[in-house]
N, C-alpha and C positions, 0 to 999 in steps of 0.2 A: 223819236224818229231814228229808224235806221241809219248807219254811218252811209258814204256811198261806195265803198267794197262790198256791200252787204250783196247776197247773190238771192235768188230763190231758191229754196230747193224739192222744185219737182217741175222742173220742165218739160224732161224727158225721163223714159226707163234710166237711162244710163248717168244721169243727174242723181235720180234715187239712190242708186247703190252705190253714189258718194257720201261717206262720213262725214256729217253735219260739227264743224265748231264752232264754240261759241269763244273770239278772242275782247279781250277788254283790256282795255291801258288809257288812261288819261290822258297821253301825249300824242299828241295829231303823228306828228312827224314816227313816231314808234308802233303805233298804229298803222299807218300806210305800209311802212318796211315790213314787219312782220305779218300783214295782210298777205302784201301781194306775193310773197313768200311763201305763204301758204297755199294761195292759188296755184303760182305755178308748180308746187307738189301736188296738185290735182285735186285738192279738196275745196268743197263746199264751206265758206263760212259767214259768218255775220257777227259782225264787229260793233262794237259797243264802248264811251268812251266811261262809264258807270259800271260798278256791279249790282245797284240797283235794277238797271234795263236789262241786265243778264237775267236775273231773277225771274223778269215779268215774262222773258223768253221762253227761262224754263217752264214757264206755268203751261204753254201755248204746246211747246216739243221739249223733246230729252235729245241735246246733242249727243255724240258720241265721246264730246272729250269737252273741256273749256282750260284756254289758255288766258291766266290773267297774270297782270301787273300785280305785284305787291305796294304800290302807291297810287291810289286812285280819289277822284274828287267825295266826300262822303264817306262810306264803307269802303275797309281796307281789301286789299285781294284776300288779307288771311281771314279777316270776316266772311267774305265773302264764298271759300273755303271751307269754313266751318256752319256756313249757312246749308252750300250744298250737299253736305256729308250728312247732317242734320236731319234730313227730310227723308226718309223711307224713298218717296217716288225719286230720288236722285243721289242718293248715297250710292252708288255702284256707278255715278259716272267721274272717272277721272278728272283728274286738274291739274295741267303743270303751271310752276308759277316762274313768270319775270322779275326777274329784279337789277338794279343798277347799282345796287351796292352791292359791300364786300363784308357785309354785317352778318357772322355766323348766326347770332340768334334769329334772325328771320329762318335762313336755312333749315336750324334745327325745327322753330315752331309749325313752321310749313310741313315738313315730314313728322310731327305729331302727331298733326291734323289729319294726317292724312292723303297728302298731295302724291301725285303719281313720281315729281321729280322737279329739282328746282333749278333753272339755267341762267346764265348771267345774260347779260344783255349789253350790246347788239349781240342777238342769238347766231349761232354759229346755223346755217340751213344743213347743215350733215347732223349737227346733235341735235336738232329739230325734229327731223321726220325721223332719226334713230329713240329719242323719246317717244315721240306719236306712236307710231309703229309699237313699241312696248308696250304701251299702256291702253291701245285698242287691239290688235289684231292676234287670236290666237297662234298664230304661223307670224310672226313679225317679219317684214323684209329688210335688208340688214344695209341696202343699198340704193339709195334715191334713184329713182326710173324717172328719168323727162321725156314731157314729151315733146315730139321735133319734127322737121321734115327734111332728111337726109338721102342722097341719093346712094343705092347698092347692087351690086352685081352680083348672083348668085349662083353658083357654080356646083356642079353634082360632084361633088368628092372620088365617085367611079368612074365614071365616063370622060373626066372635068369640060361637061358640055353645060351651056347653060341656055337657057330658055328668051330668048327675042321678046323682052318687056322690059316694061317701067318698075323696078319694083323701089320701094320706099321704105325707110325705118321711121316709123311712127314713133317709139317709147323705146330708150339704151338707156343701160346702166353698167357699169362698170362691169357686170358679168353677163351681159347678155341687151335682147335687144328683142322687139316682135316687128318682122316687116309685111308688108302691105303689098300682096303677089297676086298675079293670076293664076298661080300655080304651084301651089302649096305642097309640099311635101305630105309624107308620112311621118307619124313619131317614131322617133327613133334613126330617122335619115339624119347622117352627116354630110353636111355641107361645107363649102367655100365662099368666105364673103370677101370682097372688096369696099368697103366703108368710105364714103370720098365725106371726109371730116373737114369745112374749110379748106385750109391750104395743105390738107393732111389727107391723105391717102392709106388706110389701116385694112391689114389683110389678117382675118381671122378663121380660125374653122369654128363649129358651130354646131350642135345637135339639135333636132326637133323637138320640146317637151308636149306639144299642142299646136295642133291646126284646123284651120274653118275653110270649110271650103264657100262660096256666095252663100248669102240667106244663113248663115250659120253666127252664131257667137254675139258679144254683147253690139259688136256693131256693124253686124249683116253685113260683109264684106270680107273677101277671101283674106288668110293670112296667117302667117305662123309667127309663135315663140321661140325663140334661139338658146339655149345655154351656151357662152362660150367653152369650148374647150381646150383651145390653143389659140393663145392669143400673148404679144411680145411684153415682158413690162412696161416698154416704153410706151407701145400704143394703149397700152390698158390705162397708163396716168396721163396721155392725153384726151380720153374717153374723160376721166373726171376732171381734167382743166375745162374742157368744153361745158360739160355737168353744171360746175359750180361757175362758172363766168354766165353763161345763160342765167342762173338761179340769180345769182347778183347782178343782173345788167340793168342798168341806170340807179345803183347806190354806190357805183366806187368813188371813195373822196367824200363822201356823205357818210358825217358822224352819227348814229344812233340811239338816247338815252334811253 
C-alpha cells in the first residue's frame, strides 16, 4: 500500500507536467520530513518505506527521479540503485541517495553505481531542489520558487501610475516572482513593486519575461513573470528567510535521521 503522502498523478493538466518521484526511506518520521518537503517544492510524489514497492512502481511508471535512503528494511538503497541502473527501461532515470552517516565508502559506492548525487540527512531543502533541479531539468533553476499568497502593488515605472486592483504573487524566489493581475503587462515592461512580506514591506523593480492575458497559460488566468532587477540585499535575504521558514514550517526543534 501506498504511504499516505502518496499523491496521484493525473488529476489535472497541470498535475501532469509535474515531475513524478519516487522517495523511499524506512523511517516514518524521515519520510514525512522529506515528503512534505518535497511537495511544498511543488512536485508530485509517492513514497514508499521499501525498495521492493519502488520496484513494483517502476513496473506500472518511470518517475522522473527517485530519492532513497541508503538503509532500508530488505534491499539496501545501493541495491536498489543498481537495480535501477540495471534495467534498459530505467537506466536513464536518476537516483539521489540519503544517508545518515558519515561513512565515505557508501558515498564513494553510490557514485560508482551511478547515483545522480549523495546528501547527508536531515537534507538541507536548498540542496535538495538544487540536486533535483540537476539531475532532471535541462535549464536547471538555481533558486527554489514557493508557492504563496502575498499581497502587491504594481506600479508603471513611466507614468509611476498604477492600475485600481487586487494583484497577488502566487510563486517568489529570490530572483523574481509571477503575480496574479488583471492587467498584465508587456514583455519587456519595467515595473515597480511594493511586496507586503509579513511584517516587511520590500520595494523592488522588476522586468516582464512573460505574460498571459485570461484563458491564456498553464492556469487560464491573467499574469505575469517578474525578473528582479533592482532589488536591496537586505530585502533579497528576507525573500529567502521567508522561502526557507515556509519550507520548514512545523519541523523546527524536530530532529531528522
Amino acid at each position: 500500500m501506498a504511504d499516505p503522502l502518496t499523491r496521484t498523478w493525473s488529476p489535472s493538466e497541470r498535475e501532469r507536467k509535474k515531475p513524478l518521484l519516487i522517495l523511499v526511506d524506512a523511517d516514518a518520521a524521515s519520510l514525512y520530513y522529506t515528503g512534505i518537503l518535497l511537495q511544498r517544492l511543488d512536485y508530485t510524489i509517492y513514497t514508499t518505506r521499501t525498495a521492493e514497492e519502488a520496484l513494483e512502481i517502476m513496473n506500472i511508471t518511470v518517475p522522473a527521479l527517485v530519492v532513497t535512503e541508503t538503509s532500508l528494511l530488505g534491499m539496501s538503497g545501493l541495491d536498489l540503485l543498481k537495480q535501477i541502473k540495471g534495467k534498459p527501461a530505467t537506466s536513464s532515470v536518476p537516483v539521489l541517495v540519503l544517508t545518515s552517516t558519515a561513512d565515505p565508502h557508501i558515498r564513494e559506492n553510490c557514485l560508482r553505481e551511478g547515483c545522480a548525487g549523495v546528501l547527508a540527512k536531515p537534507v538541507d531543502p536548498d540542496a535538495l531542489f538544487t540536486a533535483i533541479q540537476k539531475a532532471t531539468e535541462a535549464t536547471p533553476r538555481t533558486y527554489v520558487r514557493l508557492k504563496t499568497c502575498l499581497d502587491v502593488i504594481v506600479t508603471d515605472e513611466v507614468s509611476k501610475e498604477s492600475p485600481s486592483t487586487s494583484d497577488c504573487v502566487t510563486a517568489l524566489s529570490k530572483n523574481g516572482m509571477y503575480v496574479s493581475t488583471q492587467y498584465p503587462r508587456k514583455k519587456g515592461t519595467l515595473l515597480g513593486f511594493t511586496i507586503f512580506l509579513e511584517k516587511a514591506k520590500i520595494d523592488v523593480q522588476g522586468t516582464v519575461l512573460y505574460s498571459f492575458e485570461r484563458g491564456q497559460g498553464p492556469l487560464r488566468t491573467s499574469g505575469m513573470g517578474i525578473k528582479f532587477v533592482r532589488i536591496k540585499p537586505d530585502d533579497q535575504a528576507i525573500i529567502r528567510a521567508y522561502i526557507k521558514k515556509v519550507l520548514m514550517e512545523d519541523f523546527a526543534g524536530k530532529k531528522q535521521g
